[in-house]
PAZAPA-4460 file (N, C-alpha, C; in steps of 0.05 Angstrom, whole numbers, plus 32768, in hexadecimal, padded with zeros to 4 digits):
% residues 269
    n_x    n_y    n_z   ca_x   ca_y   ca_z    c_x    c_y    c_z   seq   type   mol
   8011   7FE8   8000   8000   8000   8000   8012   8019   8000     1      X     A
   8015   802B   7FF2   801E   8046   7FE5   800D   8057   7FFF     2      X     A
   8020   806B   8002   8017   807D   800E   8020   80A1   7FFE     3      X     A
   8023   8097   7FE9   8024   80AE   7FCB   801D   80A9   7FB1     4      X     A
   8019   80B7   7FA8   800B   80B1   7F8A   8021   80AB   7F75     5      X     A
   8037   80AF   7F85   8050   80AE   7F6E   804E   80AE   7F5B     6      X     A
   8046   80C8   7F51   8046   80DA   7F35   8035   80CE   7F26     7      X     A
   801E   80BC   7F28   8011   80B5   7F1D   8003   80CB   7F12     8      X     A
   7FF7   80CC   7EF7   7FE8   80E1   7EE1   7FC5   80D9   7EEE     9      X     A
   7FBC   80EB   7EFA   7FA1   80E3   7EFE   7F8A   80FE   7EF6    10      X     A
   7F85   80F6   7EE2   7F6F   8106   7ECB   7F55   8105   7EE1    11      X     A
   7F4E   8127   7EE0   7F38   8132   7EF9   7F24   8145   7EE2    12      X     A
   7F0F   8138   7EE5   7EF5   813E   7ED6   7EEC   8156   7EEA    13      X     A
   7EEF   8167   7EF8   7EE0   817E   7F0F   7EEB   8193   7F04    14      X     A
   7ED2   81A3   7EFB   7ED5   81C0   7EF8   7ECF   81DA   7F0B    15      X     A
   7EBD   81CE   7F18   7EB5   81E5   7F35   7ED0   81E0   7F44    16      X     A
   7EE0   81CF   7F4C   7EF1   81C8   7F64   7F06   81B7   7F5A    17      X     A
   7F13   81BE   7F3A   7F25   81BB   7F30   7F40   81C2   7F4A    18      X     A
   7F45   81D5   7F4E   7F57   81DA   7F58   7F5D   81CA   7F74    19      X     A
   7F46   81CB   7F83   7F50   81C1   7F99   7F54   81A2   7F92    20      X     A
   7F3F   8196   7F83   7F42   8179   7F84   7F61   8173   7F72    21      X     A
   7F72   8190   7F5D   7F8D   817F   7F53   7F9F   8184   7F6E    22      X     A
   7F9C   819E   7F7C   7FAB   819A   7F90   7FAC   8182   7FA4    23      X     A
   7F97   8176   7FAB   7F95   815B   7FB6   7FB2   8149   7FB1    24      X     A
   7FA3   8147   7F8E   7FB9   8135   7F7F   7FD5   813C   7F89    25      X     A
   7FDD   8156   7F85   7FFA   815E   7F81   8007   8158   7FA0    26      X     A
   7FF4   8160   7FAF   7FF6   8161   7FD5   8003   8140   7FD4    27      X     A
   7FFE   812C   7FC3   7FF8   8108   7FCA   800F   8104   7FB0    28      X     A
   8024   8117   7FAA   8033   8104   7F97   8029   8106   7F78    29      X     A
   8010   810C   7F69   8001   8109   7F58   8006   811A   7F43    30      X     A
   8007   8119   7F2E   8002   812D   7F15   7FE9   8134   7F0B    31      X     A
   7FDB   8148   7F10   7FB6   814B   7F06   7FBB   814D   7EF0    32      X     A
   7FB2   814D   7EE2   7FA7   8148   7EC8   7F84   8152   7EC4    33      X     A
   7F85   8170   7EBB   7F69   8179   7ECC   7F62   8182   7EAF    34      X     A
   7F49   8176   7EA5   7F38   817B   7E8E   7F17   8173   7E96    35      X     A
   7F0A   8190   7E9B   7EF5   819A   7E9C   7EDE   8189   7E91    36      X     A
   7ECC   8175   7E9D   7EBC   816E   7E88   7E9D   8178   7E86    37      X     A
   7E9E   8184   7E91   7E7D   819D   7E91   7E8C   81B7   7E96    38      X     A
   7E67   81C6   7E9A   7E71   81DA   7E9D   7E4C   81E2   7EB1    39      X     A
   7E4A   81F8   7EBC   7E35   8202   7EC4   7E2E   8210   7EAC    40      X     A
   7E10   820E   7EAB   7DFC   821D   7E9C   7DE6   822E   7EA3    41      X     A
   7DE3   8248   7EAD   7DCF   8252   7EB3   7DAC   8251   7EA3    42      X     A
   7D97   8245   7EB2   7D7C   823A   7EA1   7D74   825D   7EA7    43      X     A
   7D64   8264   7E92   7D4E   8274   7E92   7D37   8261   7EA4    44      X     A
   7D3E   826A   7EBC   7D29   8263   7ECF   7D12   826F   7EE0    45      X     A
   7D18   8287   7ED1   7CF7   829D   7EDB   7CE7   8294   7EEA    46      X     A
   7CDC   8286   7ED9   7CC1   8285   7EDB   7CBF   826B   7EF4    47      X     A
   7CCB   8250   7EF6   7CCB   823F   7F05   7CD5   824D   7F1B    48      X     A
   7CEE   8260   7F1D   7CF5   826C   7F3E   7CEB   8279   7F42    49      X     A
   7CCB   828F   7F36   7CBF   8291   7F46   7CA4   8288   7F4F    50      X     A
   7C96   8272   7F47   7C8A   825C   7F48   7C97   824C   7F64    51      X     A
   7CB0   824E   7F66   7CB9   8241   7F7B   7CBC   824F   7F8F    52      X     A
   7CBB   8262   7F99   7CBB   827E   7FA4   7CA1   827F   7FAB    53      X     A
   7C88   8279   7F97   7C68   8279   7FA8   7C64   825C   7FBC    54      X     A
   7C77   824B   7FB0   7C6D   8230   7FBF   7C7F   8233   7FD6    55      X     A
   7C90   8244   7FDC   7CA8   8240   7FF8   7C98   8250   800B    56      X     A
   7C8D   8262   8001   7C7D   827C   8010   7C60   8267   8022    57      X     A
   7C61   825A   8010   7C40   824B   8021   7C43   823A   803C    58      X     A
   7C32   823D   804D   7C2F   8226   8064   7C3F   8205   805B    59      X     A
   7C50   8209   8075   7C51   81F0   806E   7C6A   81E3   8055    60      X     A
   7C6E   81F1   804E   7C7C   81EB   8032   7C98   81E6   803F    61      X     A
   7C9A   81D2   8029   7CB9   81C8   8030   7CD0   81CC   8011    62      X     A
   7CE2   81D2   8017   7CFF   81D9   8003   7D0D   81C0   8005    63      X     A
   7D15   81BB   7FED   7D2B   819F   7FE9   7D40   81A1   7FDA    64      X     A
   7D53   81A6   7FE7   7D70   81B8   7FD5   7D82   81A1   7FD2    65      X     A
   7D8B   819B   7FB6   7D9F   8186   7FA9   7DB2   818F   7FAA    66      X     A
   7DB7   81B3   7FA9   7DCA   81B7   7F9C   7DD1   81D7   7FAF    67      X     A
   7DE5   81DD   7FB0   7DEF   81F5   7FBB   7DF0   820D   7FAD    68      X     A
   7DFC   81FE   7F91   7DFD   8212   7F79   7DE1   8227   7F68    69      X     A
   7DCF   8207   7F65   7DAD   820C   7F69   7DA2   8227   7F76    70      X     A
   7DA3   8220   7F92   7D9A   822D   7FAD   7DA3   824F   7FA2    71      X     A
   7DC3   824E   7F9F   7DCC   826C   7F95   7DC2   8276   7F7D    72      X     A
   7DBD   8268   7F6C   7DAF   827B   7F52   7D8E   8279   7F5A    73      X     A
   7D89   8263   7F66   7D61   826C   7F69   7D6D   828F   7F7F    74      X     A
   7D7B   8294   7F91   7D79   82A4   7F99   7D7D   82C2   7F8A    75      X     A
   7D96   82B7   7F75   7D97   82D4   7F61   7D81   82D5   7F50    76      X     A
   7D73   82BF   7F41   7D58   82CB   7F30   7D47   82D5   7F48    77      X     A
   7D3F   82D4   7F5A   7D2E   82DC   7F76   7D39   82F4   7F70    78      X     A
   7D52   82FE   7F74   7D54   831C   7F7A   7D4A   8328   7F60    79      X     A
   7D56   8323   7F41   7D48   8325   7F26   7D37   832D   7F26    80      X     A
   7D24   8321   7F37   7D06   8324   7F3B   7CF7   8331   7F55    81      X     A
   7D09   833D   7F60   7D01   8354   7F71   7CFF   8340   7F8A    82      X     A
   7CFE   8326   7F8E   7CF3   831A   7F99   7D03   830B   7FAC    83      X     A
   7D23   8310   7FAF   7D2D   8308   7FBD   7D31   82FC   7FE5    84      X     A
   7D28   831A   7FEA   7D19   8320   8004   7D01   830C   8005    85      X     A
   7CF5   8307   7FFB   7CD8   82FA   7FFE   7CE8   82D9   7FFB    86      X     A
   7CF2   82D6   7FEE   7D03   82B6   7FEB   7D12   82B1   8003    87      X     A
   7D20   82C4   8011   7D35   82BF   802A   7D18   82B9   803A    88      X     A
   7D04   82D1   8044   7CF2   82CB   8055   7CE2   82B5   8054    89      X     A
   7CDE   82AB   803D   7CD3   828F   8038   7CE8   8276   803E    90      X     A
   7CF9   827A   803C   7D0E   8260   8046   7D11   8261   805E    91      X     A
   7D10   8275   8073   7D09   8279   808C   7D02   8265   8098    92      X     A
   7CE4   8265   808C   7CD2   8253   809F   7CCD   823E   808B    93      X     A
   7CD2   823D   8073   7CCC   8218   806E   7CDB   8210   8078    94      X     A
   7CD8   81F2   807A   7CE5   81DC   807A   7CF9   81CE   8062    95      X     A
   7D0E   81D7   806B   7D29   81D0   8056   7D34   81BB   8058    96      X     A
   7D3B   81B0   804A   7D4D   818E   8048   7D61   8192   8030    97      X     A
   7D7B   818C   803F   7D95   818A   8022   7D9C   8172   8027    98      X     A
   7D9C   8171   8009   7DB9   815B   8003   7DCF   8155   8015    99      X     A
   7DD8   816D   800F   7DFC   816E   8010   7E00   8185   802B   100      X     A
   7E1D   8187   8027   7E26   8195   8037   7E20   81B9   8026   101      X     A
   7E26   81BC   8003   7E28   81C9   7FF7   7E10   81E3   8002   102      X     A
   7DF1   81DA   7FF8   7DD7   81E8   7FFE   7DDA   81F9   801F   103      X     A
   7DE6   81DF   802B   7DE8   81F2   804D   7DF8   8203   804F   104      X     A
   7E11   8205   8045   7E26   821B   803E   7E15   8232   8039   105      X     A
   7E09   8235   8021   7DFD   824F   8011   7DE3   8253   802B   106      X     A
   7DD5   823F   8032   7DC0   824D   804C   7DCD   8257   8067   107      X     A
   7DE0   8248   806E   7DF3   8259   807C   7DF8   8273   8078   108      X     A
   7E07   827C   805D   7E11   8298   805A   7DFA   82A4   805C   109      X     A
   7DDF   82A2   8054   7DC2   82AD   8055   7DBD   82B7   806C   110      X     A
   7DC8   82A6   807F   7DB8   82A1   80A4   7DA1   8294   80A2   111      X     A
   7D9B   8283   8099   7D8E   826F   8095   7D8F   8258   809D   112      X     A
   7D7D   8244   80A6   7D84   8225   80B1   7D7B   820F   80A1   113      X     A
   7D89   81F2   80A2   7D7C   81EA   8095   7D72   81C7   80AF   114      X     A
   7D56   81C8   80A3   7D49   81B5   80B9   7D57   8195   80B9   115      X     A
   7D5C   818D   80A5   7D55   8175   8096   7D73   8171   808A   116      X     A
   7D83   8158   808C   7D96   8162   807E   7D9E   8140   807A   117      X     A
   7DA5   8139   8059   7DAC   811A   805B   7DBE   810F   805F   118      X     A
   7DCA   80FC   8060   7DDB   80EA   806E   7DF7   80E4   805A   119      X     A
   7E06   80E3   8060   7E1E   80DD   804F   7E19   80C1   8039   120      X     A
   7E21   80C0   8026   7E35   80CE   8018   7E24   80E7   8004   121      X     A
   7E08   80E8   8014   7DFB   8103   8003   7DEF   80FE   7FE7   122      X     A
   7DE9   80E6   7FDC   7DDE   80DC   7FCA   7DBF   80DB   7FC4   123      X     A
   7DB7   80E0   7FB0   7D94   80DC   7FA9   7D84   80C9   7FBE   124      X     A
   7D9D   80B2   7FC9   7D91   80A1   7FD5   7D8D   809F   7FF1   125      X     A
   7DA2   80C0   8003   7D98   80C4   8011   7D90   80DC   801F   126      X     A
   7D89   80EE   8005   7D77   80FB   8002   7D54   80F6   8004   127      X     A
   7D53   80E5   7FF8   7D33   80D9   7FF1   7D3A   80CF   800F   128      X     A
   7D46   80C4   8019   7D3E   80B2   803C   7D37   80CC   8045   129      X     A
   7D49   80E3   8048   7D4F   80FA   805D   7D2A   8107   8055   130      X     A
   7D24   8101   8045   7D06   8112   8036   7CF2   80F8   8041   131      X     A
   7CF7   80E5   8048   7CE4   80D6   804F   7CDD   80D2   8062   132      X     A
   7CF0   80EA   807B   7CDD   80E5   809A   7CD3   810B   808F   133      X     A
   7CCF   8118   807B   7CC2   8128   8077   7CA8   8128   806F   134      X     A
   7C8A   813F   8078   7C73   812F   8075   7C7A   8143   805C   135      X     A
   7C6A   813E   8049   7C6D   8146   8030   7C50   814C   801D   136      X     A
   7C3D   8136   8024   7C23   8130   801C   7C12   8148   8021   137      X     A
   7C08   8150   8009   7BF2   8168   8008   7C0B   8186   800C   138      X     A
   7C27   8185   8011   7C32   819E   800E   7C3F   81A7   7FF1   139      X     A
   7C4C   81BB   7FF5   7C5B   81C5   7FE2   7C70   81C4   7FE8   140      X     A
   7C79   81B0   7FD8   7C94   81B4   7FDD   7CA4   81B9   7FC4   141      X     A
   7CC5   81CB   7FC6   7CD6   81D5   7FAF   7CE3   81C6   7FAF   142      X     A
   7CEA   81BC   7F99   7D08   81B1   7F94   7D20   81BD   7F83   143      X     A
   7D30   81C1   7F88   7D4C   81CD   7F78   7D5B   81BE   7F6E   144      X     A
   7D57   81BC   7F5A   7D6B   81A5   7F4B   7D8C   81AB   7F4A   145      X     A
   7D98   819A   7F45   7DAE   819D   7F3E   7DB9   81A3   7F20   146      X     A
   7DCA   819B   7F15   7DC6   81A4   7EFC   7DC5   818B   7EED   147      X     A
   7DBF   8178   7EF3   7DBC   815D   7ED9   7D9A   8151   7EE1   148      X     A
   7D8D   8165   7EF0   7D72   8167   7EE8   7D6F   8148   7EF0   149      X     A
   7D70   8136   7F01   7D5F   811C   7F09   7D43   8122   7F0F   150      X     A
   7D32   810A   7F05   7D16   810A   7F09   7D15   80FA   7F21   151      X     A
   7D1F   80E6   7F35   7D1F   80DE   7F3E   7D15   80E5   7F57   152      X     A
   7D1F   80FE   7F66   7D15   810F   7F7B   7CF5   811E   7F7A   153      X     A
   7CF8   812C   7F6C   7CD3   8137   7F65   7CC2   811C   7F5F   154      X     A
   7CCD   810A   7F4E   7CB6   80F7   7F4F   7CB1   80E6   7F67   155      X     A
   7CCA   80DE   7F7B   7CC5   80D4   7F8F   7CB2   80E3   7FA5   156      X     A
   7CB4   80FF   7FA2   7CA6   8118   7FB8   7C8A   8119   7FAC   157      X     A
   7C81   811B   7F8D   7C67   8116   7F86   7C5B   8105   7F8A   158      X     A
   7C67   80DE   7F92   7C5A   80CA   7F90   7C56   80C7   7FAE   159      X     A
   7C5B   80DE   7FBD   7C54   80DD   7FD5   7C45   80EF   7FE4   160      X     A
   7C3A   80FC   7FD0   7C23   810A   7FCC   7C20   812D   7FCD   161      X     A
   7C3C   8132   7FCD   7C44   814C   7FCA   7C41   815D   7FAF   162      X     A
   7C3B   8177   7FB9   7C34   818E   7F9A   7C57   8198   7F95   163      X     A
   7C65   8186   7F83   7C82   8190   7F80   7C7B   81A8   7F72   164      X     A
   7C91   81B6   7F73   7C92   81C8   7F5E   7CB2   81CB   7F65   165      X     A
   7CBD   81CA   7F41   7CDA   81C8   7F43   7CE7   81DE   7F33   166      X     A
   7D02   81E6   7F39   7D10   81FF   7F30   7D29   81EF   7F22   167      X     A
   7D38   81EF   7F10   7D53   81EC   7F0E   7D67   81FD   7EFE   168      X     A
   7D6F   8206   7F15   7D7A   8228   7F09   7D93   821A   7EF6   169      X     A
   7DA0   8210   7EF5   7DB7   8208   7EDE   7DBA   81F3   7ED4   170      X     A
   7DC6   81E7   7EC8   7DC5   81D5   7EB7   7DE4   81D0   7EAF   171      X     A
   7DE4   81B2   7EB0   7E0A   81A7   7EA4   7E0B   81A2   7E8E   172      X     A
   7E1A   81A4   7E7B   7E22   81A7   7E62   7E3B   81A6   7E57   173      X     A
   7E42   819E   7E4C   7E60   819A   7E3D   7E73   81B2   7E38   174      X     A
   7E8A   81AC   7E44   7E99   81CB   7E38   7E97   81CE   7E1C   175      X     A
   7E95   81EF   7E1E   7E9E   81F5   7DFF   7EAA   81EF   7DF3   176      X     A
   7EC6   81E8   7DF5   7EDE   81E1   7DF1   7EE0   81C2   7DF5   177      X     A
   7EDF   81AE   7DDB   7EDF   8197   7DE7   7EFA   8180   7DDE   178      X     A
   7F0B   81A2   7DD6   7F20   818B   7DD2   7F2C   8187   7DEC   179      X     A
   7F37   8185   7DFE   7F44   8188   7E10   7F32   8168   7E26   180      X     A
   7F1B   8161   7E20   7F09   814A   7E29   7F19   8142   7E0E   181      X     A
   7F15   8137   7DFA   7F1C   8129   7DE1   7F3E   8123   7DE2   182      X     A
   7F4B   8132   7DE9   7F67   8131   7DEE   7F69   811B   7E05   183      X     A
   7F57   8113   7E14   7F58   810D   7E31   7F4E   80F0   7E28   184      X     A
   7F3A   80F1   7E1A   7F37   80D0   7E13   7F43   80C5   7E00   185      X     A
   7F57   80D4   7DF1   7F73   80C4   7DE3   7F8A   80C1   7DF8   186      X     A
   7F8A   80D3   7E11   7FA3   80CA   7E20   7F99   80B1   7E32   187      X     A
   7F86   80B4   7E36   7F77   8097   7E44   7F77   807F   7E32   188      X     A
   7F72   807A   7E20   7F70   8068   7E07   7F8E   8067   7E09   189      X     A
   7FA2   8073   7E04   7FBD   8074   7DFE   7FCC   806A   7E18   190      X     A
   7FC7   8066   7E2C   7FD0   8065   7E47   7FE7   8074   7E4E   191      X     A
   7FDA   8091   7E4F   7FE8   80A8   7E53   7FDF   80AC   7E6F   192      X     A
   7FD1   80A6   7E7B   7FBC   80AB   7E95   7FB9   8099   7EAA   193      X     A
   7FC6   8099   7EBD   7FBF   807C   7ED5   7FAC   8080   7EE8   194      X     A
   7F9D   8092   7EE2   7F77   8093   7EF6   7F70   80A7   7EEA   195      X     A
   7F4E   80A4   7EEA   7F47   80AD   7EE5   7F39   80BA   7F02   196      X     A
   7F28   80D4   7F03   7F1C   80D3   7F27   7EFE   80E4   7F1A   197      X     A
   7EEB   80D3   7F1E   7ECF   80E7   7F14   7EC2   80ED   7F2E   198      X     A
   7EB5   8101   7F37   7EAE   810A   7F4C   7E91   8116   7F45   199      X     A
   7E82   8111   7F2E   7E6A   8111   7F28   7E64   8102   7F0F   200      X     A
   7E47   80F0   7F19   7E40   80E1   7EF5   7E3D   80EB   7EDD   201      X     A
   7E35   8109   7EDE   7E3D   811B   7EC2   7E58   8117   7EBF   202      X     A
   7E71   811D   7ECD   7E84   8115   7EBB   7E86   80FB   7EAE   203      X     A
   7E83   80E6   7EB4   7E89   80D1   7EA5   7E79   80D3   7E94   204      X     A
   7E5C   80DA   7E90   7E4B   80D5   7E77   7E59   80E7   7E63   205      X     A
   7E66   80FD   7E6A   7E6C   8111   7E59   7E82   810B   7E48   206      X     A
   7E94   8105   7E5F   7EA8   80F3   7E4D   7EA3   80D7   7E36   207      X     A
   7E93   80C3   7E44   7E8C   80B5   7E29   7E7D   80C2   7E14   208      X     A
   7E72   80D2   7E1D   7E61   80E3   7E0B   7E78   80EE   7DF3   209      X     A
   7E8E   80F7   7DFC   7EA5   8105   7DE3   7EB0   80E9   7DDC   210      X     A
   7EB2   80D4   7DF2   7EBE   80C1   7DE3   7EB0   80AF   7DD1   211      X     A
   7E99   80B2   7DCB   7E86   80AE   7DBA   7E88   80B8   7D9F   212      X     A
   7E85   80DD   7DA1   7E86   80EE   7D8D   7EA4   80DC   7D7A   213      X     A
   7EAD   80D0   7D83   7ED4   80D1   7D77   7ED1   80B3   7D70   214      X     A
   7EC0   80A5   7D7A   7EC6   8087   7D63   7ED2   8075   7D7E   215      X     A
   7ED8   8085   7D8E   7EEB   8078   7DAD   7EE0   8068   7DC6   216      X     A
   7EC7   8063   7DC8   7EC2   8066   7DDD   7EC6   803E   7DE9   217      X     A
   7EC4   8028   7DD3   7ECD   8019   7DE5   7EE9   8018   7DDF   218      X     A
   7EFB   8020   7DDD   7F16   8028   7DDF   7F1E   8032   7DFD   219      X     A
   7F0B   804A   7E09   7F05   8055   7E1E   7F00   8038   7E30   220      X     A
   7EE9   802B   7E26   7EDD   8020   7E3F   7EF9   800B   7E49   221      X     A
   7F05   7FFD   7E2C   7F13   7FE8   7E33   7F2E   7FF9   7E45   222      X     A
   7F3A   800F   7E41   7F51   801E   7E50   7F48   8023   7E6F   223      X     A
   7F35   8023   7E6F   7F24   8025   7E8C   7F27   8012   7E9C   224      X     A
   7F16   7FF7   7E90   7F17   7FE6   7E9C   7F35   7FD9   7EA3   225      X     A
   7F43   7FE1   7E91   7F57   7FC7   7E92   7F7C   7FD1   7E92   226      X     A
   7F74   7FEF   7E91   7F96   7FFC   7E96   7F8F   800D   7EA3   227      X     A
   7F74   8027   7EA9   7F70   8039   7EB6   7F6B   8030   7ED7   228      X     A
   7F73   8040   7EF0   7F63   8042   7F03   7F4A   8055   7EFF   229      X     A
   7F29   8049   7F06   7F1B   805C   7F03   7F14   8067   7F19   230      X     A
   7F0D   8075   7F25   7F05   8085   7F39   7EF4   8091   7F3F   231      X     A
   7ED9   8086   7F55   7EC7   8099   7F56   7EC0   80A9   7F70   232      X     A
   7EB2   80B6   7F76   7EB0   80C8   7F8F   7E9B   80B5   7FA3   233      X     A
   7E8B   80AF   7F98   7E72   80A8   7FA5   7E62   8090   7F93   234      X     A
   7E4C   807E   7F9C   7E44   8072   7F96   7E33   807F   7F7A   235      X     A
   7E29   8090   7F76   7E13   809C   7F61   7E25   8095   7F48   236      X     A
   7E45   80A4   7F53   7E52   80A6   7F32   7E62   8084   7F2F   237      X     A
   7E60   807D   7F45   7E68   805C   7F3B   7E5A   8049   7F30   238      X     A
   7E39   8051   7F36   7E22   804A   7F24   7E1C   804C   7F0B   239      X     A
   7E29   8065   7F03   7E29   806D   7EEC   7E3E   8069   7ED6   240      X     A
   7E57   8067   7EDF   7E6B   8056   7ED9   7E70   8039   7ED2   241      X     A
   7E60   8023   7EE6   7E5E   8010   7EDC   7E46   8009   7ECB   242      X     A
   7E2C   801B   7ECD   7E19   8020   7EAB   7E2C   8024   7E9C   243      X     A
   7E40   8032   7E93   7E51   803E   7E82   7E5C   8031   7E72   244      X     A
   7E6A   8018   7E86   7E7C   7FFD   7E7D   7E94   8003   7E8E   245      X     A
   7E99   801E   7EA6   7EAE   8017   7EA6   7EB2   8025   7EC8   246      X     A
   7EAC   7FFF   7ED5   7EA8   7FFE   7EF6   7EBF   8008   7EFD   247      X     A
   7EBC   8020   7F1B   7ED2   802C   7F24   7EE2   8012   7F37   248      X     A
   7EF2   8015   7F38   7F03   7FFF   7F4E   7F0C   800B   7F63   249      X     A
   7F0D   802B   7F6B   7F06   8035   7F81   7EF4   8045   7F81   250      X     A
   7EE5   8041   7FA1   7ECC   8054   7FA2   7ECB   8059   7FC9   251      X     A
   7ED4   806F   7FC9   7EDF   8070   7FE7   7EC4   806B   7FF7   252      X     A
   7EC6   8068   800E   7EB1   8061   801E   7EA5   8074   8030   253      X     A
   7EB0   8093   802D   7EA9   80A7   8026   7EA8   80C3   8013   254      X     A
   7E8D   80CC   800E   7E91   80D8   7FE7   7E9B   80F3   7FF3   255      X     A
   7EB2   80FB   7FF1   7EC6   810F   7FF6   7ED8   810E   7FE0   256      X     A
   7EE7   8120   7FDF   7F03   8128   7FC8   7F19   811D   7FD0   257      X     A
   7F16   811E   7FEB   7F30   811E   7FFF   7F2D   80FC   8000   258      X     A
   7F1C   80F0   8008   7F15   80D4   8009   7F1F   80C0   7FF0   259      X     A
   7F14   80D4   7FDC   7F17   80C8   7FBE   7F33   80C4   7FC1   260      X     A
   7F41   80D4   7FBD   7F62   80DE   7FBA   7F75   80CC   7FD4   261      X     A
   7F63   80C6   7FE4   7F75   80B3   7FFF   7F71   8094   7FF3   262      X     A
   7F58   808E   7FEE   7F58   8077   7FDF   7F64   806E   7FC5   263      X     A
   7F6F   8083   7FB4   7F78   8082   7FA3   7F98   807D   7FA5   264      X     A
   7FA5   808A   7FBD   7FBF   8088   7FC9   7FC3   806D   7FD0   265      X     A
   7FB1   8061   7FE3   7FAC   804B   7FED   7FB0   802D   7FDA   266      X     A
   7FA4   803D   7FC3   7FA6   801F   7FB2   7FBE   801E   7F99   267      X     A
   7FD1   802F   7F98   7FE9   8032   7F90   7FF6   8020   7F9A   268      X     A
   8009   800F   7F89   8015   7FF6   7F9B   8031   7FFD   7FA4   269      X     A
***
């Protein structure tokens, strides 16, 4: 067992937290290898944030935040819309439930609390538990999506007899720039690359997605399986990875950066 990455090349799909997650690498011995595979997209969301803004305001109503990033733009179209003040006072007194650590950050800086909060490793899966000792039936409740838009959450909150009404202020999408992903699945195919580390299931789709566009992609899957380390953060993107064709062989047993990157040290021989 390695207790450094000894210069191993490990290709990092994170664009929000590029930096800290290559410093990780570099901190452990590592070479990042940092190519962007989304990007944030701001939705023309008008009309749903403030639709979601009448349902937070009502008795009773409960907020369901996926996302931290979410939470901050429903709050800038609110101000857009004169309506900002009326959105803080409405989060007040509903009843809030996050995901993550992210959503409580931004209600924090607000002065805001949040009631409800799910359980590690922060996944859809235990989110929907953390929403299930919530009564929900006959309210209004908001949901904030994240940006790859799952139906999974609102339909679980509707089949439980709740009036959802959902916002999703941004949206993931492919960099503009897609040579620099395309460069990345010839150095992977080429065994230019000894891990890969995805820290969300949009990156991997995105990437087979270009390694698709190129004629490459079981080229990709077979370098994965069989010369790459793959790497995922958390169970969601290791789910999505082995849909993909290409099962992670580490998946820390906590979904952290820092976790990812210790387990990754760990299995260096």
């Amino acid at each position: 067992m390695s207790e450094s990455l000894q210069g191993a090349r490990v290709a990092l799909l994170e664009a929000r937290r590029e930096s800290e997650l290559a410093s990780l690498v570099r901190r452990h011995g590592g070479e990042p290898v940092c190519v962007p595979a989304l990007r944030e997209v701001e939705r023309d969301c008008a009309a749903s944030a403030a639709l979601a803004i009448d349902a937070t305001g009502k008795e009773g109503a409960v907020v369901a935040l996926a996302t931290g990033a979410g939470l901050d733009r429903w709050l800038s179209v609110a101000a857009g819309l004169g309506r900002r003040d009326e959105l803080h006072a409405a989060l007040a007194k509903a009843r809030v439930v996050c995901r993550g650590p992210k959503p409580v950050a931004v209600l924090k800086r607000e002065g805001l609390t949040v009631q409800v909060r799910a359980g590690a490793p922060h996944t859809t899966t235990e989110f929907l538990a953390a929403l299930q000792g919530v009564e929900v039936r006959g309210r209004d409740v908001v949901f904030v999506h994240d940006g790859g838009g799952s139906r999974a959450v609102p339909e679980a909150l509707a089949a439980r007899g709740a009036r959802v009404v959902e916002v999703q202020p941004y949206a993931w999408a492919l960099p503009e720039d897609l040579g620099p992903l395309r460069d990345l699945v010839a150095a992977i195919v080429a065994g230019r690359v000894d891990a890969v580390a995805f820290t969300t299931q949009i990156q991997a789709r995105h990437l087979f997605e270009v390694a698709e566009s190129l004629g490459s992609r079981p080229s990709l899957v077979e370098a994965l399986r069989e010369r790459v380390t793959v790497v995922a953060v958390g169970p969601t993107t290791a789910h999505v990875l082995s849909d993909l064709g290409a099962p992670p062989q580490i998946v820390p047993p906590q979904s952290s950066m820092g976790a990812m990157v210790l387990a990754l040290v760990k299995s260096r021989p």
